[in-house]
C-alpha positions as CSV (number, residue, x, y, z in Angstrom):
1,X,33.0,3.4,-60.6
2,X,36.4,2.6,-60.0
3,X,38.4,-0.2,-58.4
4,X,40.6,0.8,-55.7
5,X,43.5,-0.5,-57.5
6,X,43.0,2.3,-60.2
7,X,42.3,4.8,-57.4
8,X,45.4,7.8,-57.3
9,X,47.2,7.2,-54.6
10,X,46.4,10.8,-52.9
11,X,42.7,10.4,-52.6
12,X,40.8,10.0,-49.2
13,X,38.2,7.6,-48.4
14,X,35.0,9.7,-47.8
15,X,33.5,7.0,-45.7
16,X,34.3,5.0,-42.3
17,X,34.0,1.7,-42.0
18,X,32.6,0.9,-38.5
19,X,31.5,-2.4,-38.5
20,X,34.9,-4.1,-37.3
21,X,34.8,-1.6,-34.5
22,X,31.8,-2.9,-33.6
23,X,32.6,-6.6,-33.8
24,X,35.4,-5.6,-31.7
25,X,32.3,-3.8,-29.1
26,X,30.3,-6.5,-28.9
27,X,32.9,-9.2,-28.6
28,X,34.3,-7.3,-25.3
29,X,30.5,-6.8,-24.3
30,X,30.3,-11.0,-24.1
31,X,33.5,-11.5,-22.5
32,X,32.8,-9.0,-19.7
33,X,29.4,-10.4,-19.8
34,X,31.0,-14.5,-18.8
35,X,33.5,-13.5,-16.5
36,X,32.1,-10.3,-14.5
37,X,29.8,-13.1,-12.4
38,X,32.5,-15.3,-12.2
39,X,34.7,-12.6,-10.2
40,X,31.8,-12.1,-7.6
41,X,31.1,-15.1,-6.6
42,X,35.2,-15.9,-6.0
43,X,35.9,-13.1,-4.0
44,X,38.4,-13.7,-1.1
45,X,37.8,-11.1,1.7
46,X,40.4,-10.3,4.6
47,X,38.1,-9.5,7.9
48,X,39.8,-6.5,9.4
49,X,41.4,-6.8,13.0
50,X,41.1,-4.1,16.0
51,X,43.7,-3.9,18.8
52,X,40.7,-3.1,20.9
53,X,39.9,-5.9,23.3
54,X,36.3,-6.6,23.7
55,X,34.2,-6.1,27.4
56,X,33.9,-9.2,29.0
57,X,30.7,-10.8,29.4
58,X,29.4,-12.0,32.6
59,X,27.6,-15.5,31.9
60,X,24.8,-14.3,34.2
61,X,24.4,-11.7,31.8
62,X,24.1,-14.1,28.4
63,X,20.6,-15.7,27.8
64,X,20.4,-18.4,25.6
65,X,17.6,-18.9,23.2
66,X,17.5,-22.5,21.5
67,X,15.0,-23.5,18.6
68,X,15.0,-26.8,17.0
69,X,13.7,-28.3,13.4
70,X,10.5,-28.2,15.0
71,X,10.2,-24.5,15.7
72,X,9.5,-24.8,19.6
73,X,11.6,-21.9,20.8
74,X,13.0,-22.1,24.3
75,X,14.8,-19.3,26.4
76,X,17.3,-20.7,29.1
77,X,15.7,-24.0,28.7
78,X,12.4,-23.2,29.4
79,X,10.0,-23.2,26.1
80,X,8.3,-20.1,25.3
81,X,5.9,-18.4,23.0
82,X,7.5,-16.9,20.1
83,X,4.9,-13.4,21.4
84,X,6.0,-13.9,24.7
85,X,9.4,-14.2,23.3
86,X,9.6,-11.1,22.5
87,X,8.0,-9.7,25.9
88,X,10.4,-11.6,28.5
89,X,13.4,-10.2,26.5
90,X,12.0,-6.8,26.4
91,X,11.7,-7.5,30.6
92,X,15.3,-9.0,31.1
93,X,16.8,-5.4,29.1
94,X,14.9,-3.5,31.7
95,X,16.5,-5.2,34.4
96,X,19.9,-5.5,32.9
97,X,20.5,-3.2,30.6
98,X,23.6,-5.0,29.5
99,X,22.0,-8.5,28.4
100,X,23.5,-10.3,25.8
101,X,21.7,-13.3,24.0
102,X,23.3,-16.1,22.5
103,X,20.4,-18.2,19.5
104,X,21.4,-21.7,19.2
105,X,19.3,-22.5,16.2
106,X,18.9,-26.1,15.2
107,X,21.2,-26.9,11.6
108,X,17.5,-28.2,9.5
109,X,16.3,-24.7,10.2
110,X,14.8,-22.6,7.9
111,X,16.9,-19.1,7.7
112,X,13.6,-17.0,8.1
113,X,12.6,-18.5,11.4
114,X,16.3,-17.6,12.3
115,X,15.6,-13.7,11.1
116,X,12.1,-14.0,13.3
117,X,14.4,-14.7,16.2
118,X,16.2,-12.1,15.7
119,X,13.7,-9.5,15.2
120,X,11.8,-10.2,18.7
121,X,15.7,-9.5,19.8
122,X,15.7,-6.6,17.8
123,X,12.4,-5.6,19.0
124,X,13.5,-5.7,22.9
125,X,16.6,-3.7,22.3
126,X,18.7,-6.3,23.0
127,X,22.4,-5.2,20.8
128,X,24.9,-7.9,22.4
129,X,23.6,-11.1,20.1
130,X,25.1,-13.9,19.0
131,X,24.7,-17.2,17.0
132,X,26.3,-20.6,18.4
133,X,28.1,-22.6,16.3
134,X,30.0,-25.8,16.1
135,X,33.6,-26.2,14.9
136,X,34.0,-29.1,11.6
137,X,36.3,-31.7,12.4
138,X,39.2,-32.0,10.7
């Protein structure tokens, strides 16, 4: 066998040497690996605007549903069954079928008895809901 120093100068290599292409492969594999996690979890979103106005809500029409840490679930102040829950809502969209509901959940409470609040909404129809929050200070 010859060295490739004595090799003519016109002969072809009858052989393809991949491995730097794939050092090349799997060293962009890892990098898009690190950062592709990186870029979801720092995503900056811009919530889109209408120019139409919302209806206006008559506060005669908004129930209020409170929990606390403890779980005891109360509609417009008055405690209630979470079964029964579900029943009086299903009652107050019959009457007015434009009912909105506002939940005032407790900040200690778990997220899942949040969703169960909102399926006994879900289950009476109910489509004008929302959650009350408090503004941080400054």
């Amino acid at each position: 066998m010859r060295r490739y120093s004595q090799r003519q100068s016109l002969s072809t290599l009858s052989e393809i040497n991949i491995t730097p292409l794939l050092d090349l492969a799997f060293v962009l594999l890892i990098i898009f690996m690190i950062t592709t996690p990186l870029l979801e979890s720092s995503m900056n979103l811009v919530i889109p605007s209408s120019g139409a106005t919302n209806p206006s809500i008559k506060s005669a029409q908004v129930q209020i549903i409170s929990i606390d840490r403890t779980e005891t679930v109360r509609l417009n102040n008055q405690v209630v069954d979470r079964e029964a829950l579900a029943a009086k809502l299903a009652q107050l969209k019959q009457t007015n079928p434009d009912v909105a509901v506002v939940i005032r959940p407790d900040r200690e409470l778990p997220v899942q008895k949040l969703i169960a609040l909102m399926d006994a909404v879900k289950q009476a129809e109910i489509t004008k809901v929302g959650i009350a929050t408090r503004a941080e200070p400054k």
